[in-house]
C-alpha positions in Angstrom: -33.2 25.9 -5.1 -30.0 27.9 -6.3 -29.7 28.6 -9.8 -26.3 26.9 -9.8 -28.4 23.6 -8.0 -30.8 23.7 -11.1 -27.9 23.8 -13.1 -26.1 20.7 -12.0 -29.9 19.0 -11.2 -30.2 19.9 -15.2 -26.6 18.1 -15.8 -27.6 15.1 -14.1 -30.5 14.9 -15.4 -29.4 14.7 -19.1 -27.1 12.5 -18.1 -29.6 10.0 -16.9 -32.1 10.7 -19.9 -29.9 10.1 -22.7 -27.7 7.5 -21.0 -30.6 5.1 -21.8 -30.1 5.2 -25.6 -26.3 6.4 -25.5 -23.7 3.3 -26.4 -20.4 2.8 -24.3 -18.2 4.5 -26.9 -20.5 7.8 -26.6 -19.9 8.0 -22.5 -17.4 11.0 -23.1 -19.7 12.8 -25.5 -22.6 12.4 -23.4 -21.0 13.8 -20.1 -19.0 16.5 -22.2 -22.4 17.8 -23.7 -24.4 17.4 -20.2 -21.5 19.7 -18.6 -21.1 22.2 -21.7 -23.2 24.7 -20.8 -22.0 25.3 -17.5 -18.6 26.0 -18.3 -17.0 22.7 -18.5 -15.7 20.1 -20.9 -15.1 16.4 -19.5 -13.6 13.2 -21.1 -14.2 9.7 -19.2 -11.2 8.0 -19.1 -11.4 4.3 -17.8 -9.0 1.7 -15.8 -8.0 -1.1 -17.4 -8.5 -4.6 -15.6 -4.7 -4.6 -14.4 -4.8 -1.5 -13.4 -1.7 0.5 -15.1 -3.6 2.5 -17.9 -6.2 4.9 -18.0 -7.9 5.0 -21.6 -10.1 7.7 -22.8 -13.9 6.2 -24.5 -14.6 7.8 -27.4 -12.9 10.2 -29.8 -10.7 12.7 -28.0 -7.5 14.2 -28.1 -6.9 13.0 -24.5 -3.9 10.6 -25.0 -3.7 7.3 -22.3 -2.0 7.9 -19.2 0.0 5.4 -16.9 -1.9 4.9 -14.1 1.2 5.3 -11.9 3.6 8.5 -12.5 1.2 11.0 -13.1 -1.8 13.4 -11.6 -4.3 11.6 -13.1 -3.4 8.2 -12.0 -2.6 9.6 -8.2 -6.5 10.9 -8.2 -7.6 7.4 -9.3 -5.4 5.6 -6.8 -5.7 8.1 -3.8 -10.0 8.6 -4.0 -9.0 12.6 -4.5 -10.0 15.1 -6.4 -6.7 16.8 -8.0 -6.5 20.2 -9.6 -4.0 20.5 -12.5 -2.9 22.5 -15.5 -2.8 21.6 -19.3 -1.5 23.8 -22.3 -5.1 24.0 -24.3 -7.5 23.8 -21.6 -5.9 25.4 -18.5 -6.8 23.9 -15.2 -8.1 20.3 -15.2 -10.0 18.4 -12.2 -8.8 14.8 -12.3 -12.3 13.0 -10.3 -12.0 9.4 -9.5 -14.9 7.7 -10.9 -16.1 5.3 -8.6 -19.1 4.2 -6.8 -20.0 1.4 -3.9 -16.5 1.1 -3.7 -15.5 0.0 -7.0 -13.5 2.5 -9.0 -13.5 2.2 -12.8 -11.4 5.5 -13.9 -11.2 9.1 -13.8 -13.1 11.8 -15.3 -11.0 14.3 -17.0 -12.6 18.3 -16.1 -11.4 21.2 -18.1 -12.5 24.4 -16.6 -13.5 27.1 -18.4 -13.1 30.8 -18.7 -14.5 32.2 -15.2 -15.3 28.8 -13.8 -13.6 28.6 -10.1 -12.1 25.6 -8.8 -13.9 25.6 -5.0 -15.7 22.9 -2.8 -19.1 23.0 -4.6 -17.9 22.4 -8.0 -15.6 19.3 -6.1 -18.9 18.2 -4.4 -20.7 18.7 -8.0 -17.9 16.6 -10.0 -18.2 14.1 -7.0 -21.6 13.5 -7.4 -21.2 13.1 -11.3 -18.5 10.8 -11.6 -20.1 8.3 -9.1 -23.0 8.5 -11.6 -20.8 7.9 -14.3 -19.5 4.7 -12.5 -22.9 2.9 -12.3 -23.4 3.6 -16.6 -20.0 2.4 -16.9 -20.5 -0.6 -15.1 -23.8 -1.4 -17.2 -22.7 -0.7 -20.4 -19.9 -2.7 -19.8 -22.2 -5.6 -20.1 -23.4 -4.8 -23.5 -20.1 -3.0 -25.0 -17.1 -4.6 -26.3 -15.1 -1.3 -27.3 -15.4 -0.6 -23.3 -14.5 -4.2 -22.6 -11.5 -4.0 -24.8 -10.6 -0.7 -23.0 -10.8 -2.3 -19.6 -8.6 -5.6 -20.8 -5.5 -3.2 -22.7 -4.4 -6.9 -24.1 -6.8 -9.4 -25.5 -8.3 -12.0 -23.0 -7.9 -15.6 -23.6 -10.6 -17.7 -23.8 -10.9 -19.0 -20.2 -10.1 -15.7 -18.7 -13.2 -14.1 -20.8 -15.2 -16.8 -19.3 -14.5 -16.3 -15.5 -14.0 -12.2 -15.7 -17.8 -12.5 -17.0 -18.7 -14.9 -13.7 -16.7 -12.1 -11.1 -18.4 -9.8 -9.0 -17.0 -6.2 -9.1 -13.2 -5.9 -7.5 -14.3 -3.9 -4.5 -17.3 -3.9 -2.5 -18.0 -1.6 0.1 -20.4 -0.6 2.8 -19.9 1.4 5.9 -19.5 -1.5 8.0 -16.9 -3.4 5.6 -14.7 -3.0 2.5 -14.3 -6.3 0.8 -11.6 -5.9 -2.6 -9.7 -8.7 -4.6 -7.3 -8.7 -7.6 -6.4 -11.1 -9.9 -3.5 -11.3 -12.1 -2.6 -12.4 -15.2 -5.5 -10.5 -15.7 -5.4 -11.8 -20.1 -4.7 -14.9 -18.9 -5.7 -16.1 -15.5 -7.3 -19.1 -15.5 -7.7 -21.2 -12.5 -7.9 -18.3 -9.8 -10.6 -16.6 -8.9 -13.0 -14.8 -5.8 -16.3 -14.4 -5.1 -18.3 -12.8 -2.8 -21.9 -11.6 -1.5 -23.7 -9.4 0.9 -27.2 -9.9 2.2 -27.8 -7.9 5.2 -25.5 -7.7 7.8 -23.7 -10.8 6.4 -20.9 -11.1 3.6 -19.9 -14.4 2.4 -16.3 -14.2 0.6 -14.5 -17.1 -1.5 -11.4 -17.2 -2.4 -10.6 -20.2 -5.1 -7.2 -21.7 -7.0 -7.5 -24.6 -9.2 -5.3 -26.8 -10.8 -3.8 -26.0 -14.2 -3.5 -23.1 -16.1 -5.5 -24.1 -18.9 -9.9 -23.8 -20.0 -10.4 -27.1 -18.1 -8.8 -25.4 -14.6 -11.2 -22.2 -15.7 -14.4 -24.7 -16.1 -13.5 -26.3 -12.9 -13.0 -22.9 -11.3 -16.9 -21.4 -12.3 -18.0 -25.0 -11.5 -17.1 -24.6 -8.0 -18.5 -20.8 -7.7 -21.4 -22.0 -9.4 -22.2 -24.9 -7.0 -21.8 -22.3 -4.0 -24.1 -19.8 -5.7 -26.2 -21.8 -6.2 -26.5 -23.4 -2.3 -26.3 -19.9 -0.8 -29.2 -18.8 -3.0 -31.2 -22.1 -2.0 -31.1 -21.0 1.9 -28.1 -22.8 2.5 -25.6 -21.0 5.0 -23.2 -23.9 6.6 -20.2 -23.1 4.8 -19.6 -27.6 4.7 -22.5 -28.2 3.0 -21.5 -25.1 0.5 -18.3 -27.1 0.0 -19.5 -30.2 -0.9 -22.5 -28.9 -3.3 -19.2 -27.5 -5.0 -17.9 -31.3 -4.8 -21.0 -32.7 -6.3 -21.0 -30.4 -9.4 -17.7 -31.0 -9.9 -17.3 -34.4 -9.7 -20.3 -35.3 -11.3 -18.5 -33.5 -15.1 -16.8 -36.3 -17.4 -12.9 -36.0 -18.4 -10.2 -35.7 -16.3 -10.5 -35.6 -12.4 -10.3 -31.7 -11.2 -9.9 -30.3 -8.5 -9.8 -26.4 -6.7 -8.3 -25.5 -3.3 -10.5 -22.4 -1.5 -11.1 -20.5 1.4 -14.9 -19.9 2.3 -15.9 -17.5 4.9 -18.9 -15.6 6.3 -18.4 -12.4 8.6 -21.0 -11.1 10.6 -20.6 -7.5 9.9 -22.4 -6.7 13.0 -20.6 -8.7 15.1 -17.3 -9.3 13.8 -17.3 -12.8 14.1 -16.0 -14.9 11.0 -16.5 -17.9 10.4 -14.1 -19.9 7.7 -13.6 -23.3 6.0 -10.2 -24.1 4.2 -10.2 -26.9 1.7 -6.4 -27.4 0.7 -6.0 -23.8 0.2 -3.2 -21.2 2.0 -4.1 -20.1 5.5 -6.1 -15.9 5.7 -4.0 -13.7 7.1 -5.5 -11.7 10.7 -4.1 -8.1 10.5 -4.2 -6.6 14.1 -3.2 -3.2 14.8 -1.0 -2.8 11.6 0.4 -5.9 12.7 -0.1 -9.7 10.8 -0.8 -11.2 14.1 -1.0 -14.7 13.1 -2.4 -17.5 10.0 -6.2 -18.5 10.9 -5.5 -21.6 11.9 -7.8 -24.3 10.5 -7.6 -28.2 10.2 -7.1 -29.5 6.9 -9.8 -30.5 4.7 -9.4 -31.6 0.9 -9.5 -29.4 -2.1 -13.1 -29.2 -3.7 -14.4 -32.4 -5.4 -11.6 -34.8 -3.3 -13.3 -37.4 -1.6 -13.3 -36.6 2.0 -12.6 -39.7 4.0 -15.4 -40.5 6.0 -13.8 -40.2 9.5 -12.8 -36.6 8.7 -15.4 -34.4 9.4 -14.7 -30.8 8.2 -14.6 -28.5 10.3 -15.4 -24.8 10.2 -13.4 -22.5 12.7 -14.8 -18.6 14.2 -12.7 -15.7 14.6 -13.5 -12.8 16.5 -12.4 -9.8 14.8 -11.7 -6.6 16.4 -12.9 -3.2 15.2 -9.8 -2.4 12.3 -8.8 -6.1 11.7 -7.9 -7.2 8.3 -8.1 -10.6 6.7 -6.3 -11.2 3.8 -6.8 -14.0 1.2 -4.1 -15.5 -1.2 -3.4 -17.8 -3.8 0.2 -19.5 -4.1 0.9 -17.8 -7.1 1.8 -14.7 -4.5 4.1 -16.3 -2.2 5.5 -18.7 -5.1 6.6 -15.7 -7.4 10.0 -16.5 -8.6 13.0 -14.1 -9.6 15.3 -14.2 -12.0 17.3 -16.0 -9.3 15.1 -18.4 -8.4 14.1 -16.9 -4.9 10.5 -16.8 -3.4 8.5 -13.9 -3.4 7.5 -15.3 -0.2 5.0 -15.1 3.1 7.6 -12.7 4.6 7.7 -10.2 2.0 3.7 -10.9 1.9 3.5 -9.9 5.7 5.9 -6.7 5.5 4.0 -5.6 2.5 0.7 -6.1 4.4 2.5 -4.2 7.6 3.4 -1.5 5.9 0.2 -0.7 3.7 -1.8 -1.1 7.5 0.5 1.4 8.8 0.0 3.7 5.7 -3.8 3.8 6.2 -4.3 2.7 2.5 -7.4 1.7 1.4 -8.1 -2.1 0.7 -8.0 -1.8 -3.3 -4.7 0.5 -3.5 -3.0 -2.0 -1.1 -4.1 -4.6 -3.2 -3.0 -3.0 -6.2 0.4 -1.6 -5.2 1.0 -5.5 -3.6 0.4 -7.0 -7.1 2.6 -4.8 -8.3 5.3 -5.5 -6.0 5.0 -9.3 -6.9 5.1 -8.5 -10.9 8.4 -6.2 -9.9 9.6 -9.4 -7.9 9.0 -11.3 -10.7 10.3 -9.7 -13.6 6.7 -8.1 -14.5 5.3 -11.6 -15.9 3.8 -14.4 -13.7 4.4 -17.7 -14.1 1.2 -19.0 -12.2 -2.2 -17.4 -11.6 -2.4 -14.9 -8.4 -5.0 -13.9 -6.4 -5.6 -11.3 -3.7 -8.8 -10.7 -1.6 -8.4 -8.5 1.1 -11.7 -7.8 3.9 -11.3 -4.8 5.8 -13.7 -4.8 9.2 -13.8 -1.4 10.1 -16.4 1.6 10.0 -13.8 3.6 8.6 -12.0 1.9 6.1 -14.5 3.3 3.3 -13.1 6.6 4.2 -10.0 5.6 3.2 -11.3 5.5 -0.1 -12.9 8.6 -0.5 -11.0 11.1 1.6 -13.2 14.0 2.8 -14.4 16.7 0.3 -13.3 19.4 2.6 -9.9 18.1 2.2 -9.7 18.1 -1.2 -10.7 22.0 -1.8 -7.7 24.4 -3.0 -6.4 26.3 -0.2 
């Protein structure tokens, strides 16, 4: 081994070690002491849930930075290491933190007197922020400054309920990318997604129910619960997941409730997915940077409306090709009004879709830049809970998230 791989094995190492008795508001600290004697200093910087600002942890003179308009904020949307300069530390590595597809921030690199900015330092940095991802994501569970950094704007009540019931926006594997927004992220209430991968199967959920309000949350985690709970009791018929969603609705006292969803399982292997729409806007198919069509299904009632008994729901297959995308949406998308009045529309929902295939995005960017084309539509404040979940079938699409290292070293 090198004496530059000891060093960095020596960097990680600390980094593991004192992690385990290091709180979330020490995360910069602990990485800026691990990298110290090698040259570096580092500040962690982290996303917040709606994706505009990037917030330093910690004490540091780092100030927040918009995540759109500056170097930082391209690294963190682009996967890319970028190199850039700053009047007390000199040149600056901006690494996206991010790790099985999820990204969470950047980490902030000052290079030091004699340190050179090349491909193994990139790989190095790569390595360590993908490590900072996974202690970010635990202590997130445990630390409310690092919660409050990832909401910017306190949470209302039924949002801090369902964020805590949410899997991680994007999931990845080399096979699929699976990522999903939601947005008023301080306020959203009946809107959410779910998803889950056991082998070569990922079941996905998107979910909208009525109201804005704690009972349209409670009705909300009632339904993902119900389906949890099936799936993790053997059950796969996506039907029967639906009406074990019914049950434990129905069966709460108060006011009737109700959710429209989509539920679907893909066969990553195969690329066959299968899908069940209870009252809930068709998935998009995208087909060669194309929105080939709605997946057609026939209707079945929202969760926890009695289904007549002569309707028999009915779940429909799609065979995707290699490259497809399927997106999922709540109304709150298509039914963002302007100051005019006007729709933001399925059209503008399909050229946007269009033009981020033909871009070669990866799923959460187009996601993100989407969400923020429906806040510009209207007026940057929602009047109704949106929701986004995107599934890209395709054994490259991960790459889109983490360009190549080789392409990221200074010429």
């Amino acid at each position: 081994m090198t004496t530059a791989s000891t060093a960095w094995a020596q960097v990680l190492a600390r980094v593991v070690d004192e992690a385990h008795l290091t709180s979330g508001d020490q995360l910069s600290a602990l990485v800026d002491g691990a990298v110290r004697p090698l040259g570096l200093g580092a500040d962690v910087l982290v996303a917040d849930l709606a994706q505009r600002v990037l917030t330093p942890v910690g004490t540091t003179a780092v100030a927040p930075l918009n995540v759109v308009g500056t170097l930082a904020g391209h690294a963190y949307q682009m996967g890319e290491i970028l190199a850039g300069t700053d009047h007390s530390d000199g040149v600056v590595l901006w690494t996206p933190i991010a790790g099985g597809g999820d990204r969470t921030g950047v980490l902030r690199v000052a290079l030091g007197e004699g340190v050179v900015d090349d491909l193994e330092l990139r790989q190095r940095l790569w390595t360590l922020a993908g490590l900072v991802n996974y202690i970010v994501t635990t202590k997130l569970a445990y630390s409310d400054r690092l919660r409050r950094l990832r909401s910017a704007v306190p949470l209302s009540a039924a949002s801090e309920l369902l964020w805590q019931l949410l899997p991680p926006r994007t999931f990845a594997t080399d096979r699929v990318v699976v990522s999903a927004l939601l947005e008023p992220c301080a306020r959203v209430a009946g809107d959410a997604y779910d998803y889950n991968a056991e082998d070569q199967v990922v079941d996905l959920a998107v979910f909208d129910a009525a109201g804005h309000d704690i009972n349209a949350c409670l009705t909300t985690a009632l339904a993902i619960t119900g389906i949890r709970n099936g799936r993790r009791a053997g059950e796969t018929d996506l039907v029967a997941l639906a009406e074990r969603a019914d049950e434990l609705i129905i069966a709460q006292h108060g006011p009737v409730q109700f959710a429209t969803a989509v539920l679907t399982r893909l066969d990553t292997e195969a690329g066959i997915l299968e899908y069940l729409i209870a009252g809930h806007p068709a998935p998009l198919l995208i087909r060669g940077g194309q929105v080939v069509k709605e997946l057609p299904a026939p209707a079945r009632a929202p969760l926890s409306v009695r289904v007549p008994r002569d309707e028999v729901p009915v779940v429909m297959r799609e065979q995707l090709e290699p490259g497809d995308q399927v997106l999922m949406y709540t109304d709150g998308i298509t039914e963002a009004r302007d100051a005019d009045g006007e729709f933001f529309g399925e059209k503008r929902l399909v050229e946007f879709a269009e033009h981020a295939a033909a871009a070669q995005l990866s799923a959460p960017e187009t996601l993100r830049r989407l969400l923020e084309a429906v806040l510009d539509h209207q007026g940057g404040k929602l009047q109704d809970d949106a929701s986004l979940l995107l599934v890209d079938w395709d054994r490259g699409a991960h790459a889109r998230m983490f360009p190549g290292l080789a392409h990221q070293a200074r010429s």
